[in-house]
N, C-alpha and C positions, 0 to 999 in steps of 0.2 A: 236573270237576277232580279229586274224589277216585278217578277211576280210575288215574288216573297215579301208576306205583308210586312216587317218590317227594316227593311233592308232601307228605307227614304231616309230612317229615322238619325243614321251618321254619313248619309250621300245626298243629298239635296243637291236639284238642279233647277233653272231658270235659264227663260228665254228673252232677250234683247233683242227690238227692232225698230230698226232707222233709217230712214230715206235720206240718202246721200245723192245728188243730184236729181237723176232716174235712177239707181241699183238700190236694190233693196239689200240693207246687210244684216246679217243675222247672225245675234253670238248668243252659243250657249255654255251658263256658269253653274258649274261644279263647285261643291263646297265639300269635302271628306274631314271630317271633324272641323279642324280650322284652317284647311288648305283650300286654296281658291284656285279655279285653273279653269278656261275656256277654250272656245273651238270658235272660229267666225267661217261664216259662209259668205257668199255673195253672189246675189242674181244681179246681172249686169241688166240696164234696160228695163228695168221692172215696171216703170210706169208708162213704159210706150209700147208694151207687149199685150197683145189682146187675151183671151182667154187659152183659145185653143196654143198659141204658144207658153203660156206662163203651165200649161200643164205637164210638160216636159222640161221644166226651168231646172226642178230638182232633178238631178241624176239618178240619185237614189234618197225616197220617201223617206222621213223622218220621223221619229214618235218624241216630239217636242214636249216633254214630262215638267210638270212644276207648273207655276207662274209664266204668262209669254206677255211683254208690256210693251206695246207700241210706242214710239217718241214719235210725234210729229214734225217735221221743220218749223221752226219760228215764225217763217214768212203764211203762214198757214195760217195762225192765230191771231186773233184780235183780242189782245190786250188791256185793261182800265184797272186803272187805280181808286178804292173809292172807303170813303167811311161811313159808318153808320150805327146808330144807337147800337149798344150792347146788346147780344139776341145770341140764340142758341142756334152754330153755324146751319145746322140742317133748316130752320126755320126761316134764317134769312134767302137759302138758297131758292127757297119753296115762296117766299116773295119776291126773291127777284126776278120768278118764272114769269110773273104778269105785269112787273115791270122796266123786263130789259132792252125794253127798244128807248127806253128813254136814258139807257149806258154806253149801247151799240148799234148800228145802224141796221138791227136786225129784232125779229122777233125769237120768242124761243122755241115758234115752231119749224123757224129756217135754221137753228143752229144747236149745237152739242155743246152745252157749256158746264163750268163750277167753280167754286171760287176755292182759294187758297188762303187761309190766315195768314196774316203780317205781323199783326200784335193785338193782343187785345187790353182793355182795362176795366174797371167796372162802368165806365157813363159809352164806351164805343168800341168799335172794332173796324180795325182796318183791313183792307181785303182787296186782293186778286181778283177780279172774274176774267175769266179764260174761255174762249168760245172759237168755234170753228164751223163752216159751214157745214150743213148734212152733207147736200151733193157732193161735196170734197172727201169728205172722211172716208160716204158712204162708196166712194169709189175707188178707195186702196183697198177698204175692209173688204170687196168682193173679191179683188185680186188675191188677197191672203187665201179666202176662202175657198180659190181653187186650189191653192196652193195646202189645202185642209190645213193652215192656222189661224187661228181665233184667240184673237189676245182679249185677256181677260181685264186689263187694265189698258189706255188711252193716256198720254201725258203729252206735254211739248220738250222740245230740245231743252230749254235751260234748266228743266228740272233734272234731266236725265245725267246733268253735270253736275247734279248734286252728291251723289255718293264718291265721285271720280275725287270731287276736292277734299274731302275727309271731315280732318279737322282743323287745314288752313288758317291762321290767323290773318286777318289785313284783310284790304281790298285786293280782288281776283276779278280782270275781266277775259271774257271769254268770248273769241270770234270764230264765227261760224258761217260757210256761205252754201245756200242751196242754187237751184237752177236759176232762180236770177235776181235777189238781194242777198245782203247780209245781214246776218243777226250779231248785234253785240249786248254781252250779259254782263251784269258787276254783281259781286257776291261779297260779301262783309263779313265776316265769320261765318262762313259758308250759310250764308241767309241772301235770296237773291232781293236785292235794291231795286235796279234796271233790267231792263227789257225794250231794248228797239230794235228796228231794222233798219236800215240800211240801203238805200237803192244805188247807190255809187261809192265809190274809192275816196272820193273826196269830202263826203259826205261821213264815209267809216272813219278815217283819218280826223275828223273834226270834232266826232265823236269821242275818239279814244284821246282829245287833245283836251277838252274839254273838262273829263272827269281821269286824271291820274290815277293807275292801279300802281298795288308794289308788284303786280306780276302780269302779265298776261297769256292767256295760251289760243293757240291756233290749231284750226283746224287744218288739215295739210293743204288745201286749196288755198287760201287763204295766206300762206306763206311768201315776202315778197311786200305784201302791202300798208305795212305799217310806216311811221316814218322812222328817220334814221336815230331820232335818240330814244328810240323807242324797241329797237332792236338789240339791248343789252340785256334784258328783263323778262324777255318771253321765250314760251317752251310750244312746240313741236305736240300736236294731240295726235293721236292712232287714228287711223279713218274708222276704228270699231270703237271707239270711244266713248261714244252716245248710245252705241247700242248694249256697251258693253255696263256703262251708268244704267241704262233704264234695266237692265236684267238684274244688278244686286238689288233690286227692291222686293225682287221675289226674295232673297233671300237673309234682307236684314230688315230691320223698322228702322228708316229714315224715316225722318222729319216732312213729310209729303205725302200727304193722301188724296189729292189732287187723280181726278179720273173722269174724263171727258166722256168715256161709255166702259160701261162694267158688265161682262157677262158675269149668267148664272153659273158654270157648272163648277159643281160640288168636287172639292177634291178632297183625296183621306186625308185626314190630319195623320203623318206617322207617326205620333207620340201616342193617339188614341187607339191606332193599330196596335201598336205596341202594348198597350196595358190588356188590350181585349186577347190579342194572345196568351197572354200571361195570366187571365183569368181561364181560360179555355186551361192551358198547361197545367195549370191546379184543378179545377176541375176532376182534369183527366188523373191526375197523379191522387187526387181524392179517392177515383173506387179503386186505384190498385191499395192503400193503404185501410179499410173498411171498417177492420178486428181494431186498428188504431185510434181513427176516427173513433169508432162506438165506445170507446174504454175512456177517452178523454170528452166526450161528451157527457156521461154518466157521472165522469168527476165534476163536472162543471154543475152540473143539475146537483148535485148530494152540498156542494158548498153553495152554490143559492138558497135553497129549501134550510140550509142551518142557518144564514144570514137573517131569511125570513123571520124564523121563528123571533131571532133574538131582536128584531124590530118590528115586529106584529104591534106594540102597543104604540110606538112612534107614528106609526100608518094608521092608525085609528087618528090621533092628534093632527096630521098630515090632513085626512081626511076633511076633518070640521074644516079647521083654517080654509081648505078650497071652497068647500060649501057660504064661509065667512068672503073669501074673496069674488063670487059669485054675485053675491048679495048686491057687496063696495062696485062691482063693475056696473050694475046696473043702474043705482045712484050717479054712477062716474057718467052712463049714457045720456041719461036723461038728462044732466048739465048739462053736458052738451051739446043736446037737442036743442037747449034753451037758449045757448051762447051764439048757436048755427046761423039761428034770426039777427043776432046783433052785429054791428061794423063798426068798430073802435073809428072813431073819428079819425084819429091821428093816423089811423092807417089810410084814411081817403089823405090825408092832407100829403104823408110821404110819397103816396102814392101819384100826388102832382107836381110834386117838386123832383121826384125823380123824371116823369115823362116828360113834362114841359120844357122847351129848350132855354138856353139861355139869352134868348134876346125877347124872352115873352116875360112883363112883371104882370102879377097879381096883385090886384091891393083890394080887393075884399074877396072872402068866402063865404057861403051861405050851404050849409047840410042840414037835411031836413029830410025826414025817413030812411028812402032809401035814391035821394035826388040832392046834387050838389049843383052851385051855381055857382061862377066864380067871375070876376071882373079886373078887367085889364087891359092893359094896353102891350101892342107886339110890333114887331116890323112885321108880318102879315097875321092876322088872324085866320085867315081861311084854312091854312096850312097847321094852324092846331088841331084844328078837328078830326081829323085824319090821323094826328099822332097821340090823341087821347081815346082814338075808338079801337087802336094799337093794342092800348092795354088791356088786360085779362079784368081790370076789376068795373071799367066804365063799359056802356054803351048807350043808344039811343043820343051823343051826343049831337049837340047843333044852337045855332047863334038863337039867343031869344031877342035880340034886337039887331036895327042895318050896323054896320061897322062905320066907324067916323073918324076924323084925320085929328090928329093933335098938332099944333101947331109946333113942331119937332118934324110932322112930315110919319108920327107913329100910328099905326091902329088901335082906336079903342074897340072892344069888345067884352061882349057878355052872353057868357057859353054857360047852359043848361045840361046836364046830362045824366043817366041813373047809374047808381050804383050796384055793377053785380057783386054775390057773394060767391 
C-alpha cells in the first residue's frame, strides 16, 4: 500500500522517540483522515547496549515512514533565558554562534544548540537557547543509526509535552525523572514558563511548593513523590507520553520549531503527489479523447481571431501608451539613480534612536555627507560601538575622543561613524 503515490495523502504517520531511563521507547502515530491511533515499542537497555547487541534489539525491522523526532531528557540540556534587541530569529541564532560561551559554559563547536521564541515586540525578543553536548547527542544518534533510524528533527522533553497539553487553560506543571534527576516544567496556556531540574526529592518537592499549578501530571516513576496536598490535582502520564508528544509534530504545526539537529532527506509531499498524478491521469485521458480535444481547440482559436478583430484598434492605442510608459520608466530610473546618492537625515537620526539603548543620551548630532558624529553620555560607552556597527546603515564606527566620567559616575562620549546607503 505505501507504494501507491498517493495513498500518504489520507494516512499519515510519524515517529516519536524518548529515552526513558536507559529504554528507548518508540511510538508511531497514525492519522486516517481525523483519527489518531499509535503502536509503542520498547528497547529495554538501550543506552547500556553496545552495537553488536542494539542490532538484534528490533525483532523485526521497521520501515519508520513520515517524520521520526527525537526528545531528549531534560537533564541532557542546558537551558538560558535571555533578551535581546529585536532581530530576525535566524540572524540572531547565526550570532549567537560566536557568542555563546558567554550564555553557557560551552562554545558552539562543543555543542548542538537553537533558540526558541518566548515573545517578541518591536524594540526586543525574548528567547530560549537550548543546547546539548555533541559527545552526548552524538552518542544516541549512532545507536539509532544501527538501529537504521535517523530522526529528522532533535527536541527536549518539555517541548514534547506540548502537543499532549492541547489547549489547557491555567498553569500545568509537569514532572519527569530520567536516570538520575528530575525535570519539572510549568506551562501557562500551554506556553512553557519553567524548565529545571531537579537533583533530589526535596529539592522537586520545594520546587513544586514554591510555584502552584492548577494541575500537575507525572510521569509513572515519578508517582509517590509529591507532597500530600499536592496529591488531589495530579494525573498519572503514559510512559509513551513524550514519545507519543514528540511524534504529533510530524503530524500537526504546533507552536515549536525548536530543532537541535535537522537532517536533510527529502520526503514526497502527498499532496504534490497527488496533483502530479492527476496531471499524468489527464494527460493520459487527453490522447484517448483527440477528435475531441482538436474540435474544442479550433472553437477556441475562431472566437480569439473574432475577438481580435473587434480590438485590433484598442491594441494599436494599448500599444503607444506601453511605448508612453517606457519613456515615464526611464525618467522614473534616473530619479532614482539621483535619490540612491542621498540619505534623508531623519533617516540616520531614527536610525539612532532605534539602536541606541536606553541608558545612552545624546545631546548633540553632527551629519555631514555621508559621516555622523554624535555626543553623549552612557553608563558605558564602549558597548555602543558594537551595537551601532549592528546596524545595516552605520560602519567604520569608533570613539573620536578618550571617554571621561561625569560626576554621576556616567561616560561621556563622542563616537564618529559613516553612513551606509
Amino acid at each position: 500500500m505505501n507504494k501507491i503515490p498517493f495513498v500518504n495523502l489520507f494516512s499519515q504517520s510519524s515517529t516519536g522517540l524518548s529515552i526513558n531511563g536507559n529504554d528507548l521507547i518508540i511510538t508511531v502515530v497514525s492519522k486516517k483522515l481525523v483519527k489518531y491511533s499509535h503502536e509503542t515499542l520498547k528497547i529495554e537497555d538501550f543506552m547500556l547496549k553496545d552495537t553488536q547487541q542494539l542490532k538484534h534489539a528490533l525483532i523485526q525491522k521497521r520501515n519508520f515512514v513520515g517524520e521520526t523526532i527525537l526528545s531528549l531528557p531534560r537533564e541532557l540540556a542546558i537551558i538560558r533565558e535571555t533578551t535581546c534587541p529585536y532581530s530576525n530569529l535566524k540572524e540572531l541564532k547565526e550570532a549567537l554562534r560566536y557568542q555563546l560561551d558567554s550564555f553557557i559554559p560551552f562554545s558552539s563547536e562543543d555543542v548542538y544548540f537553537d533558540i526558541h521564541s518566548l515573545s517578541q515586540n518591536r524594540h526586543e525578543t525574548k528567547v530560549l537557547i537550548v543546547a546539548i553536548k555533541k559527545t552526548e547527542l552524538d552518542t544516541i544518534l549512532s545507536k539509532l543509526k544501527v538501529l537504521e533510524i535517523i530522526p529528522s528533527r532533535v527536541i527536549i522533553s518539555p517541548f514534547a509535552f506540548l502537543p499532549i497539553l492541547e489547549e489547557r487553560k491555567g498553569s500545568v506543571a509537569v514532572v519527569s525523572k530520567n536516570i538520575k534527576y528530575y525535570s519539572y516544567n510549568v506551562f501557562e496556556n500551554n506556553l512553557l514558563v519553567l524548565s529545571s531540574v531537579a537533583k533530589t526529592e526535596v529539592e522537586l518537592a520545594n520546587q513544586v511548593k514554591s510555584r502552584r499549578s492548577d494541575e500537575i501530571l507525572l510521569a509513572p516513576v515519578t508517582n509517590g513523590l509529591l507532597p500530600d496536598e499536592y496529591k488531589t490535582n495530579y494525573k498519572l502520564l503514559e510512559e509513551n507520553s513524550e514519545s507519543y508528544g514528540a511524534a504529533l509534530y510530524g503530524l500537526a504545526e504546533y507552536p515549536c520549531y525548536l530543532s537541535l539537529v535537522k537532517s536533510h532527506r527529502k520526503r514526497l509531499n502527498p499532496q504534490i503527489v497527488l496533483i502530479c498524478f492527476l496531471i499524468g491521469f489527464l494527460i493520459f485521458f487527453s490522447f484517448l479523447i483527440p477528435y475531441i480535444q482538436k474540435i474544442n481547440n479550433l472553437a477556441i482559436l475562431k472566437t480569439v481571431n473574432a475577438h481580435v478583430k473587434l480590438i485590433k484598434k484598442d491594441v494599436v492605442i494599448v500599444e503607444k501608451l506601453q511605448e508612453r510608459i517606457i519613456v515615464l520608466d526611464e525618467v522614473v530610473n534616473k530619479a532614482n539613480a539621483i535619490r540612491g546618492k542621498y540619505i534623508p537625515r531623519i533617516d540616520v537620526i531614527l536610525e539612532l534612536a532605534k539602536t541606541l539603548p536606553n541608558d545612552a543620551w545624546v545631546k548633540g548630532i553632527t551629519i555631514m555627507d555621508n559621516t555622523f558624529e554624535i555626543e553623549g553620555d552612557a553608563v558605558s560607552s564602549t558597548n555602543l560601538i558594537p551595537i551601532l556597527e549592528n546596524s545595516s546603515l552605520f560602519s567604520g564606527v569608533g570613539l573620536t575622543s578618550p571617554v571621561t566620567k561625569t560626576q554621576s559616575g556616567r561616560e561621556k562620549f563622542r563616537i564618529k561613524g559613516n553612513i551606509e546607503k
